[in-house]
N, C-alpha and C positions, 0 to 999 in steps of 0.2 A: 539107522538114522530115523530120528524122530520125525511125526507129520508136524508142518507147523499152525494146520489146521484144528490139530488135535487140543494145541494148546491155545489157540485162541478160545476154542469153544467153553475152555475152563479157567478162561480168561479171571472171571470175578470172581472163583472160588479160592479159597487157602491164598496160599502166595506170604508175602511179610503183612504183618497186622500194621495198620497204620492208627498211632493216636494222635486226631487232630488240636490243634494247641489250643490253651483256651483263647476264650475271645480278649480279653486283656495284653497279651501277648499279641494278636495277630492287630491288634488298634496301634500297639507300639512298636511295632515290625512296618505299619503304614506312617504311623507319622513320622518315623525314621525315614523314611523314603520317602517322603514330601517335603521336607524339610533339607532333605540333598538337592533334591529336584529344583527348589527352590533357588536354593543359593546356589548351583548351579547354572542357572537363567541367570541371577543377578549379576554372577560374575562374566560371564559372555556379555550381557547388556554391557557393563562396564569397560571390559576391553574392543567393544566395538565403540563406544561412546570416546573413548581414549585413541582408537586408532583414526577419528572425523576430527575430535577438536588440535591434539598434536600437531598433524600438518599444517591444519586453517592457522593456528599462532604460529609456526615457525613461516610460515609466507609471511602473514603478515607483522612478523617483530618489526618493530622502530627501534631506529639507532641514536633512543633519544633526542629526538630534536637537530642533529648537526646538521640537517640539510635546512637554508633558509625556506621561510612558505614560498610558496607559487606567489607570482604578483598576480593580482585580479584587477583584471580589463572593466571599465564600466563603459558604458555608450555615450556617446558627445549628444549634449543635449542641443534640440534643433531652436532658435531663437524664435519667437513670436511675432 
């Protein structure tokens, strides 16, 4: 059995070569993912905005008009 000590210590030597992408690639690897990021927020905004205004309209729907208005009381005026 291997140390695993052993192989830390040669941690940064050999191993697989890695080539880093160019910069081109790594600007459209980010704007790709700002751009989810994005429209992801927008559409959370959107179905929280959709699950405040739904209820508040289905409370308050009107059944067009079939009910008469309220009579409005005014005050008996006092003679002079």
């Amino acid at each position: 059995m291997s140390d695993p000590t052993h192989e830390l210590e040669n941690f940064g030597t050999g191993g697989i070569m890695v080539t880093p992408l160019p910069p081109s690639e790594v600007r459209r690897q980010g704007n790709r993912r700002r751009t989810r990021r994005y429209a992801s927020v927008m559409v959370a905004a959107a179905a929280v905005i959709a699950a405040v205004v739904v209820p508040v309209a289905v409370l308050n729907h009107d059944d067009g008009g079939a009910r008469p208005p309220a009579p409005v009381s005014t005050p008996a005026r006092r003679p002079r």
